[in-house]
SELOMAR-651328 format. One record per atom (N, C-alpha, C, O, CB): x, y, z. Coordinates in steps of 0.2 Angstrom, whole numbers, plus 5000, padded with zeros to 4 digits. Glycine has a CB too. Layout:
<dotis>
- east:north:up
- X:Y:Z
...
</dotis>
This chain:
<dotis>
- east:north:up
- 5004:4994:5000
- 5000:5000:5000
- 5004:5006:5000
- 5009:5008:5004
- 4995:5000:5006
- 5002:5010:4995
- 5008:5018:4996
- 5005:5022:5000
- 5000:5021:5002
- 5009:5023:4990
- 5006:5027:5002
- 5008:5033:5008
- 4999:5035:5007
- 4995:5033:5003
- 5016:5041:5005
- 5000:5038:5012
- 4990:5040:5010
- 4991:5048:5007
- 4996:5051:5009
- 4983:5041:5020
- 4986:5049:5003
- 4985:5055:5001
- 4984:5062:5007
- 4979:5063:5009
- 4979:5053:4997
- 4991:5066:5009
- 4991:5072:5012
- 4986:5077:5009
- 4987:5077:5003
- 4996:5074:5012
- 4983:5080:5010
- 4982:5090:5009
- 4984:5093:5016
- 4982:5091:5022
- 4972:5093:5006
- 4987:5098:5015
- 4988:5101:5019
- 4987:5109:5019
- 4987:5112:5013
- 4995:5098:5019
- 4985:5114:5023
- 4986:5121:5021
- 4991:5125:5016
- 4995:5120:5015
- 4986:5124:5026
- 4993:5130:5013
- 4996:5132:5011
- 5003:5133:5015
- 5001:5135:5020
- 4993:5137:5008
- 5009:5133:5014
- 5013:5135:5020
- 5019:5137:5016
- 5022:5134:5012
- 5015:5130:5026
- 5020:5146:5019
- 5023:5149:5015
- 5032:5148:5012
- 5035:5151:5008
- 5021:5155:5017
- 5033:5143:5017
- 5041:5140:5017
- 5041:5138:5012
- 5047:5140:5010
- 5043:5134:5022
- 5038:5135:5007
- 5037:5130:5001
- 5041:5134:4995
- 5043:5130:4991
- 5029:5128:5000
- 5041:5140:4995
- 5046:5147:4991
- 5052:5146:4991
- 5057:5146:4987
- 5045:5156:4994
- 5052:5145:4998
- 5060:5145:4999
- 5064:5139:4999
- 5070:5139:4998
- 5061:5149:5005
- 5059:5133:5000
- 5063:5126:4998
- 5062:5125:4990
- 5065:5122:4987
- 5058:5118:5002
- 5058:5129:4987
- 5060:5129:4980
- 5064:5132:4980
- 5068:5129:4976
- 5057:5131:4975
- 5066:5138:4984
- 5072:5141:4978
- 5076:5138:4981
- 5081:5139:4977
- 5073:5149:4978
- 5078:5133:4986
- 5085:5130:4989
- 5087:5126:4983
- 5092:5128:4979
- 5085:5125:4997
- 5083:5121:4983
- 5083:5117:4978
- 5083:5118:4971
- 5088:5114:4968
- 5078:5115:4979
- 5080:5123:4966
- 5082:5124:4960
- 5089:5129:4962
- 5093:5129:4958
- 5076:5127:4955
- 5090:5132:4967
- 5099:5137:4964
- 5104:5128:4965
- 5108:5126:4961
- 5104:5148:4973
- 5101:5125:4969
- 5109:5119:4967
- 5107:5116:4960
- 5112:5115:4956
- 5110:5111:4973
- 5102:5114:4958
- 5098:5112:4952
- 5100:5116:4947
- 5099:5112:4942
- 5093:5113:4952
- 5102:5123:4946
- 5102:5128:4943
- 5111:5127:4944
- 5114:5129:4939
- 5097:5134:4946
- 5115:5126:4949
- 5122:5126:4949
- 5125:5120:4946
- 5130:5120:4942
- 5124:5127:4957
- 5119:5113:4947
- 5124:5107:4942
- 5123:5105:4935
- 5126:5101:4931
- 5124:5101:4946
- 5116:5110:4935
- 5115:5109:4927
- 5115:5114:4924
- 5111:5114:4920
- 5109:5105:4924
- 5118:5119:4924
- 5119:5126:4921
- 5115:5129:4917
- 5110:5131:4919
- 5125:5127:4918
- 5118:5128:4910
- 5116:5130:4904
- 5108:5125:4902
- 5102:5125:4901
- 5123:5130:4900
- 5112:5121:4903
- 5108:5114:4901
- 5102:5114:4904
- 5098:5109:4902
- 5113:5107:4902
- 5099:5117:4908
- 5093:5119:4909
- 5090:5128:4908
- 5092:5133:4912
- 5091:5117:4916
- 5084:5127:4901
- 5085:5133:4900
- 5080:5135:4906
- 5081:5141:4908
- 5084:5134:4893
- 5074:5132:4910
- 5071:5137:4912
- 5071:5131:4921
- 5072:5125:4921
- 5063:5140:4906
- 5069:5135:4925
- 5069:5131:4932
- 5061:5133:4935
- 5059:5139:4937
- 5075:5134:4938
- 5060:5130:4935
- 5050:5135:4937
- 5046:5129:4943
- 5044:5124:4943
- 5043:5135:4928
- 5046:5133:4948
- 5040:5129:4955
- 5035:5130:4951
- 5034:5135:4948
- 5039:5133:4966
- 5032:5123:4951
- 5026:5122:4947
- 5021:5117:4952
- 5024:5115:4957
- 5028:5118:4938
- 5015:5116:4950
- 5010:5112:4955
- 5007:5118:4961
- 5008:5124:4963
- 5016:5105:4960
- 5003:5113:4964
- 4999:5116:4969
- 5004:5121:4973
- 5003:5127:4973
- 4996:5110:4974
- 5009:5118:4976
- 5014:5122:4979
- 5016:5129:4979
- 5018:5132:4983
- 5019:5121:4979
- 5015:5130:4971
- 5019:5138:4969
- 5013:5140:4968
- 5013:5144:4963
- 5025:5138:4961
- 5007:5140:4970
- 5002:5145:4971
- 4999:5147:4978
- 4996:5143:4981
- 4997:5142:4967
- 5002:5154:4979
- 5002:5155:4985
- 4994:5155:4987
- 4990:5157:4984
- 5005:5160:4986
- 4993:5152:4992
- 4986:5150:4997
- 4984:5145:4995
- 4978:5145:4998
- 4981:5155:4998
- 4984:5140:4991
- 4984:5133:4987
- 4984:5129:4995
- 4989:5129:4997
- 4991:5132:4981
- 4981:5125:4997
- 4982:5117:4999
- 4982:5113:4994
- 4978:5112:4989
- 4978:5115:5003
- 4989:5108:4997
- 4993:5107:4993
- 4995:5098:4998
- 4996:5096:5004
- 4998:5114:4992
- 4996:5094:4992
- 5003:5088:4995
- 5007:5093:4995
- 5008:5097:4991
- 5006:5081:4990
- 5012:5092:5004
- 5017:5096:5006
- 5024:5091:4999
- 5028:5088:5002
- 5018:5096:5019
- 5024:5090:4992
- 5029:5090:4989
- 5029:5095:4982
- 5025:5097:4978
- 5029:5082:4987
- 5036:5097:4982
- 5038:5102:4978
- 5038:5101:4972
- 5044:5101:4970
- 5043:5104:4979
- 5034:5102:4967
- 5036:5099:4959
- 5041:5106:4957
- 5040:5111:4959
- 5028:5099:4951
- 5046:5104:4953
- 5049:5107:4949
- 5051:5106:4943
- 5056:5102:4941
- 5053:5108:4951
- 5047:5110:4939
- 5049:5108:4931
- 5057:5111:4926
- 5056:5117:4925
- 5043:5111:4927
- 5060:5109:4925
- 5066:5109:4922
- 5065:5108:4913
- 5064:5102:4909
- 5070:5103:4927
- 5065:5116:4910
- 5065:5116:4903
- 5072:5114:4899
- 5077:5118:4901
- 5063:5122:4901
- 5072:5109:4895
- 5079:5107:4891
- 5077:5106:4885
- 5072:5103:4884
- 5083:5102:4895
- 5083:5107:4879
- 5082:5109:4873
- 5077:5103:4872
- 5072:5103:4870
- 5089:5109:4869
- 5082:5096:4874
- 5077:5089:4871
- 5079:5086:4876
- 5084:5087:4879
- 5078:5084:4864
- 5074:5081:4878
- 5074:5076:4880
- 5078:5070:4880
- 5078:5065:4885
- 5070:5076:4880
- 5082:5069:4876
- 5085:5063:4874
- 5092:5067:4871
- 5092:5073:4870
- 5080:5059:4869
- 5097:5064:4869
- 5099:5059:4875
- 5098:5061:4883
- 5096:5067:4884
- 5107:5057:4875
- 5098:5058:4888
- 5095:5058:4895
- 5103:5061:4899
- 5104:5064:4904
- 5092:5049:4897
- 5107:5056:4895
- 5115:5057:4902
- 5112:5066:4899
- 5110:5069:4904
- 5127:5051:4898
- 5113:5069:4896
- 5116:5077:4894
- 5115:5079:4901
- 5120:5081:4905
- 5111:5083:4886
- 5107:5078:4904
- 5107:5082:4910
- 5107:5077:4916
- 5108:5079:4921
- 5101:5087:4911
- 5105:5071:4915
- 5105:5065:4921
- 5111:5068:4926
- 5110:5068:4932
- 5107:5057:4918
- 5119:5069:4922
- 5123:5066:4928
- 5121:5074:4933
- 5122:5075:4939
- 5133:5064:4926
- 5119:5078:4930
- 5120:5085:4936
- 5114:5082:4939
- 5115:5082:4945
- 5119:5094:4932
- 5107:5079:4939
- 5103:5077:4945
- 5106:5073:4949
- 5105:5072:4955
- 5096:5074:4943
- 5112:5068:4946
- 5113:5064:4951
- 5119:5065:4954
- 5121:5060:4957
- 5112:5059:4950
- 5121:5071:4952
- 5127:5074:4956
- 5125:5076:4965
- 5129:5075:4969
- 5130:5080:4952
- 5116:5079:4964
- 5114:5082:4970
- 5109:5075:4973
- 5106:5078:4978
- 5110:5089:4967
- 5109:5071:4973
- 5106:5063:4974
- 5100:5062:4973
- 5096:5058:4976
- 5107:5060:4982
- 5097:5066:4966
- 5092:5063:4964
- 5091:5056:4960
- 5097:5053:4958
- 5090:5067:4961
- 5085:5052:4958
- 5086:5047:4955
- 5081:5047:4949
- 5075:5049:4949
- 5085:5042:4960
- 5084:5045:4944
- 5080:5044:4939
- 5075:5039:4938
- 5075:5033:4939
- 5083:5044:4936
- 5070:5042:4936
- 5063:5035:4935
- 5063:5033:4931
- 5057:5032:4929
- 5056:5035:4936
- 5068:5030:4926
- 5066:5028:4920
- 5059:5024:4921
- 5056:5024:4915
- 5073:5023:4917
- 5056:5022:4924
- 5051:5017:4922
- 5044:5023:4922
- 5038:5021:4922
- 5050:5010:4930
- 5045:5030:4923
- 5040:5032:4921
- 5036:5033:4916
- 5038:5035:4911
- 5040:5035:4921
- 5032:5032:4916
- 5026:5030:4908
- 5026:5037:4903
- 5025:5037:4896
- 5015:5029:4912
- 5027:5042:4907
- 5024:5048:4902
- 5029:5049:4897
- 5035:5051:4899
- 5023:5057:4906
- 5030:5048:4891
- 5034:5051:4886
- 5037:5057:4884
- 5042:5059:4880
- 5031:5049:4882
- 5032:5061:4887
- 5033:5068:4885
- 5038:5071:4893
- 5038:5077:4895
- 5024:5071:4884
- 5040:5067:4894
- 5045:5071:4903
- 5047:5063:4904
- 5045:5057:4903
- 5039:5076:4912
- 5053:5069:4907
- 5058:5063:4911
- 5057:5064:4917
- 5056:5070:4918
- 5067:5063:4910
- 5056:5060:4921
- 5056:5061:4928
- 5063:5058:4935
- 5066:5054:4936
- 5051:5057:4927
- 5061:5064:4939
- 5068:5064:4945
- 5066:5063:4950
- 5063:5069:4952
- 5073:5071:4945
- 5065:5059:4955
- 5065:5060:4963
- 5071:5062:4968
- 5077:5062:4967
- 5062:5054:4965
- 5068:5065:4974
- 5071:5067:4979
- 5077:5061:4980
- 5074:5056:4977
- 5066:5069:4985
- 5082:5060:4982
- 5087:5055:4984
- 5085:5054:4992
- 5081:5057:4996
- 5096:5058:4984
- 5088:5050:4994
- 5087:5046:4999
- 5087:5052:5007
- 5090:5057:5008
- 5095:5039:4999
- 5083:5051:5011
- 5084:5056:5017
- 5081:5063:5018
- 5079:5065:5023
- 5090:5057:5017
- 5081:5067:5010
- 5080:5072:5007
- 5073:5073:5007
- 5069:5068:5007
- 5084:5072:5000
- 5071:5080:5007
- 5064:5081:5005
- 5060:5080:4999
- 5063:5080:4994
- 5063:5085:5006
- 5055:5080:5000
- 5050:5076:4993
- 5048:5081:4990
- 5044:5085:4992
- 5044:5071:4994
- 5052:5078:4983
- 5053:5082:4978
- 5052:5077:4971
- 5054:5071:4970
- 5061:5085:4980
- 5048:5084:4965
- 5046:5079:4959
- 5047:5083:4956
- 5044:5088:4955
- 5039:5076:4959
- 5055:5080:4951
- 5057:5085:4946
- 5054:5082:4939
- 5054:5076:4938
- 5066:5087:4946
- 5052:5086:4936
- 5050:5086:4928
- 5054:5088:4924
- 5054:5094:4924
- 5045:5089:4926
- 5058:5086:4919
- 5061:5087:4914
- 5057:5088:4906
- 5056:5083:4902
- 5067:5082:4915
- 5055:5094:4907
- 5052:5092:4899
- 5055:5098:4896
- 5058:5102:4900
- 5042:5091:4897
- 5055:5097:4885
- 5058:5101:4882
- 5053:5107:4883
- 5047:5108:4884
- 5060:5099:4876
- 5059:5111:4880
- 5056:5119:4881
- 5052:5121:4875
- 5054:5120:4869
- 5062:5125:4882
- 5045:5125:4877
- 5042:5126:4870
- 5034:5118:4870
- 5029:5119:4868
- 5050:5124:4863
- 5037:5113:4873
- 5033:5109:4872
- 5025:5109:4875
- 5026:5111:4881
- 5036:5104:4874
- 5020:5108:4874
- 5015:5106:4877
- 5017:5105:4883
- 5019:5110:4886
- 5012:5102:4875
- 5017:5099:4886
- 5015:5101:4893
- 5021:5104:4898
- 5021:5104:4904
- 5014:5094:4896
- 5027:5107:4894
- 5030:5114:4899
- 5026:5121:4899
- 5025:5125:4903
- 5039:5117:4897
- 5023:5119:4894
- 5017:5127:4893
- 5011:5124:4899
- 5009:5128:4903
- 5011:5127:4882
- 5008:5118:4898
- 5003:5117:4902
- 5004:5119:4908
- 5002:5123:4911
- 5001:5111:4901
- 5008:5114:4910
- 5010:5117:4917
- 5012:5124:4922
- 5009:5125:4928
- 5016:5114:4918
- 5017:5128:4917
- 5015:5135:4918
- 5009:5140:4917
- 5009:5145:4921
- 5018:5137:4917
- 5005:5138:4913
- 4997:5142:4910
- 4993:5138:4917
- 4988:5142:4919
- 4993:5138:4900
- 4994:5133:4920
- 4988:5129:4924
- 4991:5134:4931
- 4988:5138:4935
- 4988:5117:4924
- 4997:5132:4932
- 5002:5139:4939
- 4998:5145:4938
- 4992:5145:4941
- 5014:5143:4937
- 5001:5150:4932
- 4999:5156:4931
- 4992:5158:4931
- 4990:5162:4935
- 5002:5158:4924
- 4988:5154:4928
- 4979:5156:4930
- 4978:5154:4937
- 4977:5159:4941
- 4973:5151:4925
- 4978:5148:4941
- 4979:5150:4947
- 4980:5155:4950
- 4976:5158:4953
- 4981:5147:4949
- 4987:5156:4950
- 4989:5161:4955
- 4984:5168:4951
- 4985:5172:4956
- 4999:5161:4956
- 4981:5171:4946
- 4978:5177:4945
- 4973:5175:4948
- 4970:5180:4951
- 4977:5181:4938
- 4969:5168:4950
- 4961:5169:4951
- 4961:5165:4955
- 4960:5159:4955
- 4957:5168:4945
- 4962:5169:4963
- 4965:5165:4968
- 4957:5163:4968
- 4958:5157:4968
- 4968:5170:4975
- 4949:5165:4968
- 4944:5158:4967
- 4947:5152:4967
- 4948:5148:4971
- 4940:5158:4961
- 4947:5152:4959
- 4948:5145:4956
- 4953:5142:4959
- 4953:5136:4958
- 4949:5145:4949
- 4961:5144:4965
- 4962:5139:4967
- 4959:5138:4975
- 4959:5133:4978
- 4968:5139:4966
- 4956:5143:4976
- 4951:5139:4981
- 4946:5133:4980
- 4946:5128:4984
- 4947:5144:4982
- 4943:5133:4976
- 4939:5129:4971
- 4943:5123:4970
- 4941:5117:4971
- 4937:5133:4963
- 4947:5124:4967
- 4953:5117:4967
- 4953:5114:4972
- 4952:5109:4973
- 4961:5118:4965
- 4956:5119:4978
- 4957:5117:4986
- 4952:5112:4989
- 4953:5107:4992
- 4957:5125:4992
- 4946:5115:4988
- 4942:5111:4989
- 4940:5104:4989
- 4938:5100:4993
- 4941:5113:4987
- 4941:5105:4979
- 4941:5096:4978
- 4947:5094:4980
- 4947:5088:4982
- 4940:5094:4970
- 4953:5096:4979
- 4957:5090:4983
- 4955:5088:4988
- 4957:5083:4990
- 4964:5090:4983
- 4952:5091:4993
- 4952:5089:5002
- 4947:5086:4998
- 4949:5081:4995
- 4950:5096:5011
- 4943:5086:4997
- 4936:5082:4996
- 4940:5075:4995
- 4939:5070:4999
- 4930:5084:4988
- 4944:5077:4989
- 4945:5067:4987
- 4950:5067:4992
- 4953:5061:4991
- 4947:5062:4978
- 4953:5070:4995
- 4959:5065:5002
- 4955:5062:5005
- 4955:5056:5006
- 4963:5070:5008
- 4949:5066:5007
- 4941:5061:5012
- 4942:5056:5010
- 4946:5053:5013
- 4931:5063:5011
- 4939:5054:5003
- 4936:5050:5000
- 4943:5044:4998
- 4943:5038:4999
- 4931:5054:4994
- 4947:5048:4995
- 4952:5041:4993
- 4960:5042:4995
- 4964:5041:4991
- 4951:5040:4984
- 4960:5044:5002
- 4967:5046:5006
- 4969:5039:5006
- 4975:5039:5009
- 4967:5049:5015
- 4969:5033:5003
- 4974:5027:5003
- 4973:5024:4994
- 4977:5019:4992
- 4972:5020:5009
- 4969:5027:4992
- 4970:5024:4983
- 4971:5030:4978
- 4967:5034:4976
- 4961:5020:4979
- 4977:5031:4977
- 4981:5037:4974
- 4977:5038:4966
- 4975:5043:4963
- 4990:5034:4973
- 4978:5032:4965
- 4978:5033:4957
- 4967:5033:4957
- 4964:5035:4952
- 4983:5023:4951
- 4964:5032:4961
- 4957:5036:4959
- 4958:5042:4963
- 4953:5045:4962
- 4949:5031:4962
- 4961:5045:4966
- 4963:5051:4969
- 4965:5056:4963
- 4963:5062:4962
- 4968:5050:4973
- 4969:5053:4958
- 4972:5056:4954
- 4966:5057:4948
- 4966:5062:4945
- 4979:5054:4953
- 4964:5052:4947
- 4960:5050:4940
- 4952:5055:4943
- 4948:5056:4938
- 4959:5039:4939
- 4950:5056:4947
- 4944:5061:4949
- 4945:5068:4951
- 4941:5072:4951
- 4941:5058:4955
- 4952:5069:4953
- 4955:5075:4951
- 4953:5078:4943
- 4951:5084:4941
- 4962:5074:4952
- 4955:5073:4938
- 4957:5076:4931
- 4952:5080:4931
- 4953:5085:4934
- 4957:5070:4924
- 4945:5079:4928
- 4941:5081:4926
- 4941:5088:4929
- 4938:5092:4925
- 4936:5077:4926
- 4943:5091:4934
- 4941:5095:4937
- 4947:5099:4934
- 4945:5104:4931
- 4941:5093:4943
- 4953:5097:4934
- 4959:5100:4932
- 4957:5104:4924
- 4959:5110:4922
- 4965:5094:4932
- 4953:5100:4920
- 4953:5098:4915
- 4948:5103:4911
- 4947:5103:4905
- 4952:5093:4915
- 4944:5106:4916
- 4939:5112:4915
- 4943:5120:4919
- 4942:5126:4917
- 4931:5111:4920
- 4947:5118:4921
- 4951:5124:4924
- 4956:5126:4917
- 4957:5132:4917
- 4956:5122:4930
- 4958:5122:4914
- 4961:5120:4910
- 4959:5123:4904
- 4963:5126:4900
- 4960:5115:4910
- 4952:5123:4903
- 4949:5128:4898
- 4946:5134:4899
- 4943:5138:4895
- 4944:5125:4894
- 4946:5134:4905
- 4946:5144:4908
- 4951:5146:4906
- 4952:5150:4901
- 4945:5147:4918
- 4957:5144:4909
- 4965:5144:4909
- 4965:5146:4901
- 4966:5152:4899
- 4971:5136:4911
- 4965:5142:4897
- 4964:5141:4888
- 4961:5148:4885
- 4964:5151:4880
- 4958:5136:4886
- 4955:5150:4889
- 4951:5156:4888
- 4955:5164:4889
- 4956:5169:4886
- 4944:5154:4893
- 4955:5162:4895
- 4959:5167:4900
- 4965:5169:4893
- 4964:5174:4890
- 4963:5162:4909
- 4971:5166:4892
- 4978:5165:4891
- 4975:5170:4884
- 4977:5176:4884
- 4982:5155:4890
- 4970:5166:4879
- 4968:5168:4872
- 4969:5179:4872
- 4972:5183:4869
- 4956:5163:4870
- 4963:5179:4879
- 4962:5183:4881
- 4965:5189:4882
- 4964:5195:4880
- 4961:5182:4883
- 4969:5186:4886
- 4974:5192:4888
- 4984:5192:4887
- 4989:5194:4890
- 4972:5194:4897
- 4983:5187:4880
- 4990:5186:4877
- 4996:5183:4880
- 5001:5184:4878
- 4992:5192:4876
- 4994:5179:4886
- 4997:5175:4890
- 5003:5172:4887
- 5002:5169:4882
- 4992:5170:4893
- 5012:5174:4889
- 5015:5169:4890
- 5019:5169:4893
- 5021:5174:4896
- 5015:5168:4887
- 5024:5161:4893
- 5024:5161:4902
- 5031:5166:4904
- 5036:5165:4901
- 5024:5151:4907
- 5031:5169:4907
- 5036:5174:4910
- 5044:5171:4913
- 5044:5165:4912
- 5032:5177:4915
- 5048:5174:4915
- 5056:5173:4917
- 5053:5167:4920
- 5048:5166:4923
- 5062:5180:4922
- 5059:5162:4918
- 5060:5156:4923
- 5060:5159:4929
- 5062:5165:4930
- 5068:5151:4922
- 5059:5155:4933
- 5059:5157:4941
- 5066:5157:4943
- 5068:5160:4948
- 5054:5151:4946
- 5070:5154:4940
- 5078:5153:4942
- 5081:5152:4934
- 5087:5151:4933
- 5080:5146:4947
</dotis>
């Protein structure tokens, strides 16, 4: 059985464990990441949230993998090769270290846009992450030990934010601003 589904309040430390984290992130892969961005529930301020830090990491391509692998695992992250999504590479926290979900996707691509357009409308329409806040406590209630219907009853929800976000972005020429690092 895996970990039970947390929500937790917003807590404003979560800025500053991103920024610890991406300036070494930012120190062993240099160049080779063009953009460092706290992305997820976390980097929207007053968001409850799983107390874990997504950080997305924009790079020319994704492949080959060593170009930026050895700088994550210079700092003891681990690679998941066994992650399903094609479109990102995925990095976890090293052993001991805080829980941490790095995303490597290229820059320009769909989901490094998605991810910052879904951040960026949140954080303008502090509602809607209220609204969000909501349904995740609702399904922590409902499914704090089955992750993947946790995640899968989320979507839909994400998925209309998604086309406000869409609307919104069309609107007012939305795009996504300085890497965070």
């Amino acid at each position: 059985m895996s970990d039970p589904i947390i929500v937790v309040p917003y807590d404003q430390g979560w800025v500053s464990e991103f920024r610890e984290i991406g300036l070494r992130l930012r120190e062993a892969l240099g160049e080779t990441a063009l953009r460092i961005d706290h992305i997820g529930s976390t980097s929207v301020p007053g968001l409850a949230a799983k107390p874990v830090i997504d950080i997305q990491v924009s790079v020319r391509s994704l492949e080959p993998v060593d170009v930026y692998r050895h700088g994550f695992e210079q700092l003891g992250c681990v690679f998941r090769a066994d992650n399903p999504e094609r479109t990102k590479r995925y990095f976890r926290e090293g052993a001991g270290t805080r829980r941490t979900h790095i995303h490597v996707r290229e820059a320009g691509s769909f989901g490094e846009q998605f991810a910052l357009l879904f951040r960026d409308y949140l954080r303008a329409h502090p509602d809607e992450a209220d609204g969000y806040a909501n349904v995740k406590m609702n399904l922590m209630a409902q499914f704090a030990h089955d992750r993947q219907r946790y995640v899968d009853e989320k979507d839909p929800y994400i998925w209309a934010i998604m086309r406000r976000a869409g609307n919104w972005s069309q609107s007012m020429g939305w795009k996504p601003g300085a890497s965070d690092l």
